[in-house]
PAZAPA-4460 file (N, C-alpha, C; in steps of 0.05 Angstrom, whole numbers, plus 32768, in hexadecimal, padded with zeros to 4 digits):
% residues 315
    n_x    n_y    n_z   ca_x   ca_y   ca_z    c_x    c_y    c_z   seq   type   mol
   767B   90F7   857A   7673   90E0   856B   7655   90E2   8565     1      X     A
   764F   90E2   854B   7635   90D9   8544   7626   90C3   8549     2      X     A
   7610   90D1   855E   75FC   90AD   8564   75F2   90A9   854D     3      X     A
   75EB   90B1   853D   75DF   90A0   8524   75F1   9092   8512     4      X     A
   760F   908E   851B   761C   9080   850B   7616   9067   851E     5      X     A
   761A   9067   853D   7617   9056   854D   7601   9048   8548     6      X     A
   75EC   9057   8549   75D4   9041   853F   75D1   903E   8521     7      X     A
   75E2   903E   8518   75DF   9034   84F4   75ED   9016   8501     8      X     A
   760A   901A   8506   7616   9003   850D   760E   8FE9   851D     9      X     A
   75F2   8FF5   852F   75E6   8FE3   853F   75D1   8FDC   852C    10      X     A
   75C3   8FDF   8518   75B0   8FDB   850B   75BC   8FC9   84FD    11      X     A
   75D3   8FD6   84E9   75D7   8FBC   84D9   75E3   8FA3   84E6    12      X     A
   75EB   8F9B   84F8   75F3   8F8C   8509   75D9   8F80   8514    13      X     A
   75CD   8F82   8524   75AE   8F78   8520   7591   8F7A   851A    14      X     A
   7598   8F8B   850C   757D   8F94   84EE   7565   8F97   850B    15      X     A
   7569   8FA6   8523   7553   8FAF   8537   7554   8FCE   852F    16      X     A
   7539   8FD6   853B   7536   8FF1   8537   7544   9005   8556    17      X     A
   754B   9012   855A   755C   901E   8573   754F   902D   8576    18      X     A
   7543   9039   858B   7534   9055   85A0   7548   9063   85AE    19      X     A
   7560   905F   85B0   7562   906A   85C3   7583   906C   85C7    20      X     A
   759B   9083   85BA   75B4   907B   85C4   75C0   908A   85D6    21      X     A
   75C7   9085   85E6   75D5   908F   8602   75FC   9094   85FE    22      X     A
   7604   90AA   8603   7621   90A7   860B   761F   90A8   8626    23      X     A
   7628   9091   8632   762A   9091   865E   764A   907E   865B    24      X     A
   7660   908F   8648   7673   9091   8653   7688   909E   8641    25      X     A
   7695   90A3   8645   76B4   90B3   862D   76D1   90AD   8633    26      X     A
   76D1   9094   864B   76EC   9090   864C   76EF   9065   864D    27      X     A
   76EC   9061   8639   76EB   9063   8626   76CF   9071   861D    28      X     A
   76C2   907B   85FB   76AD   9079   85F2   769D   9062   85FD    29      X     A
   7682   9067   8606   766E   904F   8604   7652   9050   8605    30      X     A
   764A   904C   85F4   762F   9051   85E7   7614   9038   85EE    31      X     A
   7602   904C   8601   75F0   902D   8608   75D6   902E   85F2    32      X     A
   75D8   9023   85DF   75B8   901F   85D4   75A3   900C   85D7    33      X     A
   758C   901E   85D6   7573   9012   85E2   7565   9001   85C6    34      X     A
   755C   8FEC   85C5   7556   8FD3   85B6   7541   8FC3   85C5    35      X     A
   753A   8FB3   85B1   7527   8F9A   85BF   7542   8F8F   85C2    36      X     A
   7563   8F8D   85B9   7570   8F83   85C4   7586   8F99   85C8    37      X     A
   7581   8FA7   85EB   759F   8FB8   85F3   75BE   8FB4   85FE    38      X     A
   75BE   8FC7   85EB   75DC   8FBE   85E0   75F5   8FD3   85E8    39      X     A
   760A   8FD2   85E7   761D   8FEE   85E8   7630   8FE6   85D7    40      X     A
   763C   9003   85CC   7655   9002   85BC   766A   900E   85CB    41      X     A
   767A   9000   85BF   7692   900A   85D5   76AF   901A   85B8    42      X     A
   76B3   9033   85C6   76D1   9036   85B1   76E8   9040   85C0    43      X     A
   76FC   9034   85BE   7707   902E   85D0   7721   9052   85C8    44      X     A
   7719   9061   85E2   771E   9080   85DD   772A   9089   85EC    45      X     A
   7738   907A   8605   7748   907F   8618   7767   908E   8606    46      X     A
   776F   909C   8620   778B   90B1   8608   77A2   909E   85F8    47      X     A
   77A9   908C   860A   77B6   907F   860B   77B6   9065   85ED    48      X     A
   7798   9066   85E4   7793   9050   85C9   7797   9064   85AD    49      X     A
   77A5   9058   8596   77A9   9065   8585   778B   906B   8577    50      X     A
   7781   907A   8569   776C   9084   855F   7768   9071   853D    51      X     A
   7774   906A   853A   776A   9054   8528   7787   9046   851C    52      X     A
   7786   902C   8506   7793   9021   8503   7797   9001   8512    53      X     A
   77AC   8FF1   8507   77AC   8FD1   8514   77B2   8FD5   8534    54      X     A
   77BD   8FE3   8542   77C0   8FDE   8557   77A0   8FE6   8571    55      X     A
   778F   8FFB   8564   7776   8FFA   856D   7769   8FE5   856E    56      X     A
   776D   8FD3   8557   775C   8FBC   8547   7769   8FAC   855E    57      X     A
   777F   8FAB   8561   7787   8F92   8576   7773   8F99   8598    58      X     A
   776C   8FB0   859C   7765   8FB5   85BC   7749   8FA9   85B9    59      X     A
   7743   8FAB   8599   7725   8F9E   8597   7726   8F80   859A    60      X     A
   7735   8F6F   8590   7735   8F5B   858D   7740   8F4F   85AA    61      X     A
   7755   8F5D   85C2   7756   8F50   85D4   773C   8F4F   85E6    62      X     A
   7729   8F60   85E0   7713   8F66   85F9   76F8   8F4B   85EA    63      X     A
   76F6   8F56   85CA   76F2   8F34   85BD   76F8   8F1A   85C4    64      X     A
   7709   8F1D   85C4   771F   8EF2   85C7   770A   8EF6   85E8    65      X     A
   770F   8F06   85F5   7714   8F06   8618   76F4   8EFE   8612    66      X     A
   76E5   8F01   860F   76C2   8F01   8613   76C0   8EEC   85FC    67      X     A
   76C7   8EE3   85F0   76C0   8EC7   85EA   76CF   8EAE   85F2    68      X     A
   76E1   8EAE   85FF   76EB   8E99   860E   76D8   8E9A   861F    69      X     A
   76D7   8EAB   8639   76C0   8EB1   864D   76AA   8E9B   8642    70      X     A
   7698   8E9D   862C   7686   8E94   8624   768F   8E6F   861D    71      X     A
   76A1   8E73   860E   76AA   8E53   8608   76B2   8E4C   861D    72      X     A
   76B6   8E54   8634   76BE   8E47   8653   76A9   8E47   866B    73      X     A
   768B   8E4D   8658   7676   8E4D   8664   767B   8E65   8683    74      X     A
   7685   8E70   867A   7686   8E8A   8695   767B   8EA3   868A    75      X     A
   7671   8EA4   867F   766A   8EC4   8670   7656   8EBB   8654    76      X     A
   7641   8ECD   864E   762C   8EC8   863A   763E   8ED1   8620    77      X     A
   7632   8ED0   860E   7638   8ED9   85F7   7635   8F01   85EB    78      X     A
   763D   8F0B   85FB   763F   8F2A   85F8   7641   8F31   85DF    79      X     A
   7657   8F2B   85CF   765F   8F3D   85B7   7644   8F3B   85A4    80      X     A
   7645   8F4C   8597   762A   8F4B   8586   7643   8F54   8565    81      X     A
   7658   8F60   856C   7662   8F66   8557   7684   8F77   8566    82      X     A
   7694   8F60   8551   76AE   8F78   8554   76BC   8F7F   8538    83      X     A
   76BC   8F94   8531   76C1   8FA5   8522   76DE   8FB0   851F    84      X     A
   76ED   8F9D   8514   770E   8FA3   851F   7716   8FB9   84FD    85      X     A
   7706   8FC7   84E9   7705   8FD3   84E4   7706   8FF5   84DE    86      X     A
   770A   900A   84D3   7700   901F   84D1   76E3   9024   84B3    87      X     A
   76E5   9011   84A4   76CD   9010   8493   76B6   900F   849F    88      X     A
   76AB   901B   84AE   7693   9025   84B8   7689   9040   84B6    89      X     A
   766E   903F   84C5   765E   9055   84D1   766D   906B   84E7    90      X     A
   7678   905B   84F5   7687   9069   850F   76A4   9078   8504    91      X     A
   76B4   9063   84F1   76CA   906C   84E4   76EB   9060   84F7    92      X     A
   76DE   904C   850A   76F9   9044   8519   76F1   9028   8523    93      X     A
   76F9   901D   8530   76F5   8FF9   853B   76E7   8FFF   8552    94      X     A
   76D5   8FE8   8559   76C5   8FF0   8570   76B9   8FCD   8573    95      X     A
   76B2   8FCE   858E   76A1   8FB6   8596   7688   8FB7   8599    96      X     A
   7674   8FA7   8594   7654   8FB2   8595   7652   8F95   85AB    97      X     A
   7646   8F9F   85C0   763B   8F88   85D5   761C   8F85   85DC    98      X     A
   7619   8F6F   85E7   75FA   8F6F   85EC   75FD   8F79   860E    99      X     A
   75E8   8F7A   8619   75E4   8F7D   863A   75ED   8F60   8640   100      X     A
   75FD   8F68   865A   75F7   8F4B   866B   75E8   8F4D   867F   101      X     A
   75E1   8F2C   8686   75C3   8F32   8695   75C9   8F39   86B1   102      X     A
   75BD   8F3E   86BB   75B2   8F43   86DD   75C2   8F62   86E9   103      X     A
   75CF   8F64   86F8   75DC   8F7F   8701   75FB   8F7C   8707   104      X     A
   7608   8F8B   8705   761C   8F8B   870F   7623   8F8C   8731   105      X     A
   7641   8F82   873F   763D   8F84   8752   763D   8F99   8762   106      X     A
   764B   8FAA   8759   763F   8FCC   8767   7624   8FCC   876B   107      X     A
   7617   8FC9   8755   75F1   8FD5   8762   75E6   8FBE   8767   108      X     A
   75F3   8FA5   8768   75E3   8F98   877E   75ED   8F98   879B   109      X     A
   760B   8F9F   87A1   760F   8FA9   87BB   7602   8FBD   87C7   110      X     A
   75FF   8FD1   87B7   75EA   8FE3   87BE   75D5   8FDE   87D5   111      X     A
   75BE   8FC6   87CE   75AA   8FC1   87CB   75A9   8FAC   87DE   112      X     A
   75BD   8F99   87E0   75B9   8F7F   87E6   75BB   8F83   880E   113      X     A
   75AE   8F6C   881C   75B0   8F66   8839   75D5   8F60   883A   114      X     A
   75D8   8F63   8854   75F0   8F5B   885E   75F6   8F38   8852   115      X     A
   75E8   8F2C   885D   75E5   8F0F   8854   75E5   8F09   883A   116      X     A
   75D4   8F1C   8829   75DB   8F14   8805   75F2   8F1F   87F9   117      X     A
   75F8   8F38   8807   7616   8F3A   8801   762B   8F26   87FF   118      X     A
   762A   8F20   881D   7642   8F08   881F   7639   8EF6   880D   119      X     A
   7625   8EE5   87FE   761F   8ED3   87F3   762F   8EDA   87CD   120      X     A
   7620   8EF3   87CD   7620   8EFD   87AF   7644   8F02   87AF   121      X     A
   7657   8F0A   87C6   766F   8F0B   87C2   7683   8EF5   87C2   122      X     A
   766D   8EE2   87D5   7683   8EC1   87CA   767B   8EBB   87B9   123      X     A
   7668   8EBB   87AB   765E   8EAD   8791   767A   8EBA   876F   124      X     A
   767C   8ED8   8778   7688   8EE4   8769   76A7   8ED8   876E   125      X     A
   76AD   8ED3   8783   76CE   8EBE   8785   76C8   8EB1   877E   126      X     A
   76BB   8E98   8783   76BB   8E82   876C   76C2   8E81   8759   127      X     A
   76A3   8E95   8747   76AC   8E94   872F   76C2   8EA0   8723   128      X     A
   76D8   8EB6   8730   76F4   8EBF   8727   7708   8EAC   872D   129      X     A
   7702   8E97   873E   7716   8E88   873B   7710   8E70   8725   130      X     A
   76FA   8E65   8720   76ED   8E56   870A   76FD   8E67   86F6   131      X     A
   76F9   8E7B   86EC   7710   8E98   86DA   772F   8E8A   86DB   132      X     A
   773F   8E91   86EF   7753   8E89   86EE   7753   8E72   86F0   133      X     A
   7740   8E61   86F4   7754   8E46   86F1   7749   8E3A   86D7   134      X     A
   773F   8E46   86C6   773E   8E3D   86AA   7760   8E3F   868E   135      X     A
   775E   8E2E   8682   7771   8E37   866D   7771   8E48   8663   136      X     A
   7789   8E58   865E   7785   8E76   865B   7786   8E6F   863C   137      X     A
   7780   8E82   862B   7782   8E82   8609   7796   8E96   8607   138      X     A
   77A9   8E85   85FF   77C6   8E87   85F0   77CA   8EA7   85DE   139      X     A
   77AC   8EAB   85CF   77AA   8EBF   85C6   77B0   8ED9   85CE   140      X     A
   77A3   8ED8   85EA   77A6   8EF3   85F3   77CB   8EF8   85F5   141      X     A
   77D8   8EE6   85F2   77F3   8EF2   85F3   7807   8EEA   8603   142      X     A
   77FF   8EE2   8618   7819   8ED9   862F   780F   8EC9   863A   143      X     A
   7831   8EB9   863F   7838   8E99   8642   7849   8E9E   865A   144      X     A
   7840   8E92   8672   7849   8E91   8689   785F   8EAE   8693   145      X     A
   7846   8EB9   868A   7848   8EDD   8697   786B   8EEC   8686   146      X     A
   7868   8EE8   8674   787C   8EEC   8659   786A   8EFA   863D   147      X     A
   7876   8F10   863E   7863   8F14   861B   7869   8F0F   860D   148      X     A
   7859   8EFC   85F2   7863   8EF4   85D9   7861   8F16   85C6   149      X     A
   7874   8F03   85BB   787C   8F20   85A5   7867   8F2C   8597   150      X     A
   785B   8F3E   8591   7841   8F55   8586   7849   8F68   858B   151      X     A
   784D   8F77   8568   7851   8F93   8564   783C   8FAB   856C   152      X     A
   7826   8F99   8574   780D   8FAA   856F   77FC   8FB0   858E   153      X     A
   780E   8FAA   85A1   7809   8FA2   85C2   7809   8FD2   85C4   154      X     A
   77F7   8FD5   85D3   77F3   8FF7   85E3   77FE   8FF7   85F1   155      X     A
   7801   8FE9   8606   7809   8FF2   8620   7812   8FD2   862E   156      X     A
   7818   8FD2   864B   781F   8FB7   8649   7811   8FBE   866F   157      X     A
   7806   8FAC   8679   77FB   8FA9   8693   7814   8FA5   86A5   158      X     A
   7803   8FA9   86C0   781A   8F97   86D8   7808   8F85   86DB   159      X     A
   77FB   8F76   86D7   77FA   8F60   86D4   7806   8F48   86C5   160      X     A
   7810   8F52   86BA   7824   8F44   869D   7842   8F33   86A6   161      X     A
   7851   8F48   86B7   7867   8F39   86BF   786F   8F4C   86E0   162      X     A
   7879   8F42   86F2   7883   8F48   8704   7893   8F60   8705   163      X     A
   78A7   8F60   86F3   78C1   8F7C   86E8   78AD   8F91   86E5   164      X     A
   7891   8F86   86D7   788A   8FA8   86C7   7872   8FB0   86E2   165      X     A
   786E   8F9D   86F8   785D   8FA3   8710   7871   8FB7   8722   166      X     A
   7889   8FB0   8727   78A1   8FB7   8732   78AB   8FD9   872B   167      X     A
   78A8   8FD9   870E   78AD   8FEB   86FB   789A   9001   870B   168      X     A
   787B   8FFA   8703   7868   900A   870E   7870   9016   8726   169      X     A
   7874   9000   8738   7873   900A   8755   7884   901C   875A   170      X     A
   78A2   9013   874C   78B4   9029   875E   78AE   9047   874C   171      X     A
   78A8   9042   8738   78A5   9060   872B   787D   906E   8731   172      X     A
   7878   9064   8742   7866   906A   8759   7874   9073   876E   173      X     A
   7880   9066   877F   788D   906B   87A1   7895   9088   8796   174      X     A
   78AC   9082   8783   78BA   90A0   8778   78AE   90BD   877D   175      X     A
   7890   90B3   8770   788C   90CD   876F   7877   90DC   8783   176      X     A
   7864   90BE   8794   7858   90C5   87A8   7865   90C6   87CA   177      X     A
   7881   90BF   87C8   7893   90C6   87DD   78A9   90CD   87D7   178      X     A
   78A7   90E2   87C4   78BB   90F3   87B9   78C9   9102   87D2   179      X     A
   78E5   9106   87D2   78F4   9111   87E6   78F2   9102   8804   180      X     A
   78E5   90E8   880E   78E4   90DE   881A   78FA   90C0   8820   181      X     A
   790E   90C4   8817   7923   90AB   8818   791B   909B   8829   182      X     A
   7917   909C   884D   7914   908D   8859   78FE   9075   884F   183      X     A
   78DF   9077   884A   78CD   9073   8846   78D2   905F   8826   184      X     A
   78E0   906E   8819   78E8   9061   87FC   78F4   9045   8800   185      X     A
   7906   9045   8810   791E   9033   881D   790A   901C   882A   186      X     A
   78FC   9024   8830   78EC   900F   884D   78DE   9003   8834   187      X     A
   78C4   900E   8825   78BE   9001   8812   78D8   8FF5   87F7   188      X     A
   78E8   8FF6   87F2   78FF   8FEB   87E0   7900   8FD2   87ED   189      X     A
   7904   8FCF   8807   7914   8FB2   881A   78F4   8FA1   881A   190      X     A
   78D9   8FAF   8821   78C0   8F9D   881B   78C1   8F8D   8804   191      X     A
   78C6   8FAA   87F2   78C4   8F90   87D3   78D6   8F81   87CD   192      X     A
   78EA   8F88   87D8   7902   8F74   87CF   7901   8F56   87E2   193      X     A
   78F8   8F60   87F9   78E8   8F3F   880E   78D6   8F2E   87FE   194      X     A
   78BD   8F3D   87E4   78A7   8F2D   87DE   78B0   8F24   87C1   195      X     A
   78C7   8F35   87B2   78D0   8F27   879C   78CC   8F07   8795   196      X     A
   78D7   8EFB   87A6   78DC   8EE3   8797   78C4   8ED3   87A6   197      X     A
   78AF   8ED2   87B2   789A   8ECA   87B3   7887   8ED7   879A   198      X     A
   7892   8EEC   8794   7874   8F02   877F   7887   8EE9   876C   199      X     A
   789D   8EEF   8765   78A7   8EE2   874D   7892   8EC0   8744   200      X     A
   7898   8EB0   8759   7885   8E99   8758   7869   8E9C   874E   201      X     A
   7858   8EAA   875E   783F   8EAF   8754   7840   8EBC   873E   202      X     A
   784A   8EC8   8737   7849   8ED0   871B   784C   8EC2   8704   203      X     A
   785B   8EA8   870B   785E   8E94   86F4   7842   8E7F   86EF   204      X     A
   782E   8E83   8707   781A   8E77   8708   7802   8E82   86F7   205      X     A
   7805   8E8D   86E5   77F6   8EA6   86D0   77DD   8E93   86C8   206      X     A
   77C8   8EA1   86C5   77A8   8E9F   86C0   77A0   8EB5   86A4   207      X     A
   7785   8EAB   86A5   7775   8EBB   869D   7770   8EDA   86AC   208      X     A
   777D   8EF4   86A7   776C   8F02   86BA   7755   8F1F   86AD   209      X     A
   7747   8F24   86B7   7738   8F3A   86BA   7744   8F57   86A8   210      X     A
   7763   8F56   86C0   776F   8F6E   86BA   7762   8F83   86C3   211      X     A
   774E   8F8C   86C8   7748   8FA3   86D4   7723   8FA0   86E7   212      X     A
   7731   8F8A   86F7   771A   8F72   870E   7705   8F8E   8721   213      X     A
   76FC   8F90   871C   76EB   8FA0   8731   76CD   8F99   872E   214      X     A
   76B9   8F9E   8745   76AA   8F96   8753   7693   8F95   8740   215      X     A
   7690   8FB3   872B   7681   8FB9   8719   7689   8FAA   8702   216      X     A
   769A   8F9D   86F4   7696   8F87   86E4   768A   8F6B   86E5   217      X     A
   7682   8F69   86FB   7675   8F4F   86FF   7659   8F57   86FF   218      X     A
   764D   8F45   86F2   762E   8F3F   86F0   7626   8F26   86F9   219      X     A
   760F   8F32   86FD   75FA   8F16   8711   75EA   8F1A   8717   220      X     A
   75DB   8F02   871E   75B5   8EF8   871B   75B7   8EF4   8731   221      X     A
   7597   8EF1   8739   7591   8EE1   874E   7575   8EDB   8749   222      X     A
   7574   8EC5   8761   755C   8EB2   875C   755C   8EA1   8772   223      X     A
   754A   8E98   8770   753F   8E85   8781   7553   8E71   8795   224      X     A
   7563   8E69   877D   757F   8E5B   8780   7592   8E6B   8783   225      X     A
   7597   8E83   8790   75A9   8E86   879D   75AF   8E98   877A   226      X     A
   75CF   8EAB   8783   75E0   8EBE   876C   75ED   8EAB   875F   227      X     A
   75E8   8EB9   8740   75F9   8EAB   8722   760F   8EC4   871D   228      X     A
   7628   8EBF   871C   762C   8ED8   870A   762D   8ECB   86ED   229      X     A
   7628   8EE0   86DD   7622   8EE2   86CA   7634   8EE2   86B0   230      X     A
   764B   8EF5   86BC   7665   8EF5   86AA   766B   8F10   86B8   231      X     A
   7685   8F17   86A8   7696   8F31   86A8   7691   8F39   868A   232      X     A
   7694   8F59   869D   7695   8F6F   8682   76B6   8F87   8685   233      X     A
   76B6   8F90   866F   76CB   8FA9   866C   76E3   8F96   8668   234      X     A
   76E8   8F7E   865C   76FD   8F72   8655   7715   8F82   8644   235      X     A
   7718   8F95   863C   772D   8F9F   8628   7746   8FA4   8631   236      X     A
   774A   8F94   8653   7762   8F96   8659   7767   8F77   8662   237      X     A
   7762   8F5F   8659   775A   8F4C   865D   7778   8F3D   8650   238      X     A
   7786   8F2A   865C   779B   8F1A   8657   779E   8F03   8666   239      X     A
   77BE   8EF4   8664   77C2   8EE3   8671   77D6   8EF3   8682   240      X     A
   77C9   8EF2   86A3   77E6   8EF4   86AF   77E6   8EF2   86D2   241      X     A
   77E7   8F06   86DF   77E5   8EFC   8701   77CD   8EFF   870A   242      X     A
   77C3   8EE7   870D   77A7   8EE8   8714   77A0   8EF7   8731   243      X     A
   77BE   8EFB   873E   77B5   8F0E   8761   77AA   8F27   8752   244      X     A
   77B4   8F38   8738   77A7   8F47   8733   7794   8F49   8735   245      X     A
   7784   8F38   872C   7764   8F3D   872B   775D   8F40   874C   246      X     A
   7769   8F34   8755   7764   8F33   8771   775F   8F52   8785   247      X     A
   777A   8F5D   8775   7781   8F76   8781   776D   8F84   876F   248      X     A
   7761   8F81   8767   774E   8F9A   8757   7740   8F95   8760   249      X     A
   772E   8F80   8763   7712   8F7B   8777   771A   8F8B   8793   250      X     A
   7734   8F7B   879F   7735   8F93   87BA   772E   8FB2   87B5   251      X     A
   773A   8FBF   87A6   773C   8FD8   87A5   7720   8FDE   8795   252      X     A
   7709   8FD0   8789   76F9   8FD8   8781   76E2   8FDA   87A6   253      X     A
   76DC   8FC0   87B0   76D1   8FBA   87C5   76DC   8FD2   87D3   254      X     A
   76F7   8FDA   87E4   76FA   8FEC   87F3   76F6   9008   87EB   255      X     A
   76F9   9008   87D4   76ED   9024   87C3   76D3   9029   87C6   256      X     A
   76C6   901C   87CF   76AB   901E   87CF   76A1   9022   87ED   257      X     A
   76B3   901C   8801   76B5   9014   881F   76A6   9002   882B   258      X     A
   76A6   8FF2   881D   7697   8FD5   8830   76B4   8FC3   8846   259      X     A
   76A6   8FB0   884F   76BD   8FB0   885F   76C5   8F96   885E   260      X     A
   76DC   8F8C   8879   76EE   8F7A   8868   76E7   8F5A   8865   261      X     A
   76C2   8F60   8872   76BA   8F47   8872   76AC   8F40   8850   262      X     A
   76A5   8F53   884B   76A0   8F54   882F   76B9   8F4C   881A   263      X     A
   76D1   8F4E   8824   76E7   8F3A   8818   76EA   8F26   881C   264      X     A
   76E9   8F20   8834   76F1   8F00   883A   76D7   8EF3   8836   265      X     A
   76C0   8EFF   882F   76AE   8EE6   881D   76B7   8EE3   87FF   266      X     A
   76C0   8EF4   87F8   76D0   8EF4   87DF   76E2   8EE1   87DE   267      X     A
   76F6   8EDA   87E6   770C   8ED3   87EF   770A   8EB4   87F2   268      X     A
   76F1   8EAD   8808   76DC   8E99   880E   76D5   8E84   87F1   269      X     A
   76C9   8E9B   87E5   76C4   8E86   87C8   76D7   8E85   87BA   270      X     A
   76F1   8E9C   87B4   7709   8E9B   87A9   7715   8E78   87AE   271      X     A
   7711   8E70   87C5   771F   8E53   87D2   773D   8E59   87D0   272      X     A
   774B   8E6B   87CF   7769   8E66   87CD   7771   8E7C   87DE   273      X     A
   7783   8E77   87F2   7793   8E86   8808   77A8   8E9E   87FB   274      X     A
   77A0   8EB2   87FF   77B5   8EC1   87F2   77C7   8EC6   880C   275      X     A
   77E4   8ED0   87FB   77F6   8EE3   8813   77F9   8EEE   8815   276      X     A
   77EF   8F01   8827   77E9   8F1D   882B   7802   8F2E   8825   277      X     A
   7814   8F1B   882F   783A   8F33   8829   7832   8F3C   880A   278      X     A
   7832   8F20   87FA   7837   8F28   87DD   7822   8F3E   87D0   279      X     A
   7806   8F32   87DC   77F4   8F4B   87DC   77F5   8F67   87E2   280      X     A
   7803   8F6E   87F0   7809   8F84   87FB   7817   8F95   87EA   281      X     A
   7831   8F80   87DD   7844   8F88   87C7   7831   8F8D   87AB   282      X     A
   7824   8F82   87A8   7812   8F8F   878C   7803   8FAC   8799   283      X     A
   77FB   8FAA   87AC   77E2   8FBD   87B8   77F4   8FDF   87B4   284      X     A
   7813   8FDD   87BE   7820   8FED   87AF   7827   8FFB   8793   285      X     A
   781D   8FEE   8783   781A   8FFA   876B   7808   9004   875E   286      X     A
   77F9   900C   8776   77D7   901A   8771   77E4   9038   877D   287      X     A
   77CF   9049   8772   77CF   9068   877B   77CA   906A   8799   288      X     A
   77D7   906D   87AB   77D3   9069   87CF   77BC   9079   87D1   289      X     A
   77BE   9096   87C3   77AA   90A8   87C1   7787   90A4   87C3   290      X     A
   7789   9091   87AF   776E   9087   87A0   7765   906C   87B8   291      X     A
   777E   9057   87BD   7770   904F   87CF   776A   904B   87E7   292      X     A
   777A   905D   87F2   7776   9068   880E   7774   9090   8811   293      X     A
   775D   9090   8806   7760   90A8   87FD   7755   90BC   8817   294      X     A
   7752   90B6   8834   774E   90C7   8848   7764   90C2   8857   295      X     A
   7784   90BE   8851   779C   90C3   8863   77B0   90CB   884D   296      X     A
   77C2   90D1   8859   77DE   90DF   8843   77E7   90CA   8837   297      X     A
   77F2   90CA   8825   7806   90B6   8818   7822   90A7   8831   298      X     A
   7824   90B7   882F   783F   90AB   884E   782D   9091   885C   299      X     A
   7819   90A2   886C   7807   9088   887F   77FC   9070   886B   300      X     A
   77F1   9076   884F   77E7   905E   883B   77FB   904B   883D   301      X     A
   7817   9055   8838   7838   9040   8832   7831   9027   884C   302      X     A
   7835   903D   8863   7832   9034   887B   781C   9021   8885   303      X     A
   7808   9022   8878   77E2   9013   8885   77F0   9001   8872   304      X     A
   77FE   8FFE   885A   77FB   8FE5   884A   7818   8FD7   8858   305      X     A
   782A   8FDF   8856   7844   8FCE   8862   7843   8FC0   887C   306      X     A
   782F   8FCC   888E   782A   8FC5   88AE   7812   8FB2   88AD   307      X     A
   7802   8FB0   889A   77E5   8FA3   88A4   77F0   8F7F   88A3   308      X     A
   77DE   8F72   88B2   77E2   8F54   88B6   77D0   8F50   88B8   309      X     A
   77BA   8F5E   88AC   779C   8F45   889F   7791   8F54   8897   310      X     A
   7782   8F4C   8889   776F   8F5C   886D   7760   8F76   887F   311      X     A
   774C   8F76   8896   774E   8F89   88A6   775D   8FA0   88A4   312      X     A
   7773   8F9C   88AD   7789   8FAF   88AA   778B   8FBA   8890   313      X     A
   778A   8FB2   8872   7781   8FC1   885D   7774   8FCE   8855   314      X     A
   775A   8FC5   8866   7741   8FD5   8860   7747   8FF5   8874   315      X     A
***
């Protein structure tokens, strides 16, 4: 990709002069330019998105709708600077142009922060994700009490969306990471079939979610008065549907990082709502065992998640 198409597109969009364009990523494309106002472009280049045409234009427009509700719900600033659901450009395909959001994300301020501002900066971040979910979701994004309305133009479809296609995931996971293992297959089959009709319930309770919740999408200030977050970023997987998702992505972002399990339950703390760990457990299965318990075999991962009886035990 040509940066000088990138900064044509940022110019005419706000007639500033640019110093400076950066590629610091390729999955998707994302382009940081330097401005009296910095900004990034995003094109959305993962294998999986068609390379141009209406159904690209739609991945633009869901990560759009998602960051201005945010804003009209007073949870998130005004980011977009421009969405471009187009190929009549400089670039030659649809793309989102954003501004910075302020302060840091929560990765590099975990980094950085005392034991004590941790816990503070991580209840502050439940709060505001449950302030998230418990707003009215916009109809737009597509689904009505965890059901998809009809769109020809939908990529891919989340497990977050409906319970069947979380289910779907999982067993065609077990399959293949306890391949030739019947016993082990069997023991997890009778778990999920125990948490079904509790997952079923919560799932009809559908929100606003994230879709892909981790630690580094959240931004936040601080000050005098204590941590603001600021908003969320990387919305392009952003819908209505099980808000434990988001839940389970923050876990697996936090433990990915190896902090520990007190650093959740301040989470959890400002979250204000009791989860159940059974049903949790049953999502936590439809993650790569690999990726998130990645210093024991897959056999023992099945096992640390089906046996644990408090968040402890997950970590």
């Amino acid at each position: 990709m040509n940066r000088n198409a990138v900064e044509a597109e940022f110019q005419r969009t706000t007639n500033l002069p640019v110093t400076r364009v950066d590629l610091i990523n390729t999955h998707n494309h994302l382009y940081q330019i330097s401005s009296a106002i910095d900004g990034f472009l995003k094109l959305y280049t993962k294998d999986w998105y068609p390379r141009t045409g209406t159904k690209l234009a739609t991945v633009v427009d869901r990560e759009n709708t998602a960051y201005g509700w945010l804003n009209q719900q007073q949870l998130g600033e005004p980011l977009v600077l421009k969405a471009d659901y187009s190929e009549d450009n400089e670039i030659g395909q649809p793309y989102l142009l954003l501004h910075r959001a302020s302060g840091q994300n929560l990765t590099d301020w975990l980094k950085k922060c005392s034991y004590q501002e941790t816990l503070g900066l991580l209840t502050e971040a439940g709060t505001y994700l449950r302030a998230v979910h418990k707003r009215p979701a916009p109809q737009r994004l597509g689904f009505i009490q965890g059901r998809y309305l009809p769109n020809q133009n939908i990529v891919w479809h989340h497990r977050g969306w409906s319970l069947e296609g979380r289910l779907e995931t999982t067993d065609g996971l077990m399959e293949k990471e306890l391949a030739g293992n019947t016993l082990a297959q069997e023991t997890v089959k009778r778990f999920l079939d125990e948490q079904r009709g509790q997952m079923a319930e919560e799932y009809q309770q559908v929100s606003f979610i994230h879709g892909d919740c981790h630690p580094r999408h959240f931004f936040a200030e601080k000050s005098s008065h204590g941590w603001r977050i600021s908003g969320l970023v990387d919305m392009e997987n952003a819908s209505v549907g099980d808000s434990v998702d988001d839940l389970v992505g923050f876990f697996r972002g936090l433990k990915g990082e190896g902090y520990s399990p007190a650093f959740w339950e301040a989470f959890l703390s400002g979250y204000g709502v009791k989860l159940n760990i059974e049903t949790f457990k049953a999502r936590l299965l439809s993650l790569q065992k690999q990726k998130l318990y990645p210093n024991i075999d897959v056999v023992a991962a099945y096992q640390k998640i089906l046996e644990a009886k408090s968040w402890g035990g997950l970590f």
